[in-house]
N, C-alpha and C positions, 0 to 999 in steps of 0.2 A: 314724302317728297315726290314718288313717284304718281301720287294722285294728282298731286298738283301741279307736276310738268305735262301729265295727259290732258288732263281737265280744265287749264287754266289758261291762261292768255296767249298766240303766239304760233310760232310755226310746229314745235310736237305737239297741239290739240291737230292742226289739220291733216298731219298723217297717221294720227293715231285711228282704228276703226271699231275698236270695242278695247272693254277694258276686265282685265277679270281680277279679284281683290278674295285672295284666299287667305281666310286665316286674319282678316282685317282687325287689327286691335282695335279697342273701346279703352282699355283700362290695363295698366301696365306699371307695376312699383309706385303705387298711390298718386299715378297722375291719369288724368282722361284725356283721351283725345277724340278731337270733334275735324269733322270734314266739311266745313260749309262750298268748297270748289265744288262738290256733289251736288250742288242745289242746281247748276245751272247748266251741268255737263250731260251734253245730251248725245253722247256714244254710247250703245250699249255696254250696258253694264253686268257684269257677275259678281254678286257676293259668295262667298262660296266656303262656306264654314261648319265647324261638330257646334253638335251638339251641346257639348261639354267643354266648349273651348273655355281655359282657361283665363285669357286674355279679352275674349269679348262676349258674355253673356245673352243670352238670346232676346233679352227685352232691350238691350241697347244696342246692338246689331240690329235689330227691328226697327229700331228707333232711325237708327243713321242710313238703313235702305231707305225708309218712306220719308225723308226729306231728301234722297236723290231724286234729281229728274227721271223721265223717263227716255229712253224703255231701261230697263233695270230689270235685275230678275234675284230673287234672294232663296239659296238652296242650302239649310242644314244636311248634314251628313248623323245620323244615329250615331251613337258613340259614341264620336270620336271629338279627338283632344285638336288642342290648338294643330299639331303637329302630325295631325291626318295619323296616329302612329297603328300601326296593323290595319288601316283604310288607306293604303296609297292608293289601292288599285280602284275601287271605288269613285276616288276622289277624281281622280286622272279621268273615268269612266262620264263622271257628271261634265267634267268641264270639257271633256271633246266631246261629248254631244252638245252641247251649249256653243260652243268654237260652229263646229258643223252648221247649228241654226246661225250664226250669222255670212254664214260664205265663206267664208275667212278661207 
């Protein structure tokens, strides 16, 4: 829901200024989910996910970055689980440097 009130039609796309998507499900209790609002949304973007995530695999996480527009930026974390677990600091570490390269 939150992708598609940043990304979709209306007045929270034009305050929105970047978007960061940690831990972005693919696959969850035998159903998938697809983001086609990412094809056209053109905020920067952060994926920002393990390795290991349990919930979005790295060929389909790959998958659903390179049908967002750009600029987009797609960063696994080694390890780690859906739930960044013993990587907070890390993860916190990728995404404020990534926050930092857009001004924010």
């Amino acid at each position: 829901m939150t992708l598609r009130a940043c990304c979709g039609h209306g007045n929270a796309r034009k305050s929105v200024r970047a978007l960061a998507a940690l831990g972005l499900p693919t696959e969850a209790n035998n159903q998938q989910y697809h983001y086609p609002c990412l094809s056209d949304c053109t905020i920067p973007k952060l994926f920002l996910s393990g390795d290991h995530d349990e919930f979005a695999p790295v060929a389909q996480l790959e998958h659903i970055a390179a049908t967002a527009a750009e600029p987009k930026r797609l960063l696994f974390l080694s390890s780690a689980d859906h739930f960044f677990t013993g990587l907070l600091q890390p993860m916190q570490q990728a995404l404020a440097g990534w926050l930092k390269e857009q001004l924010l």
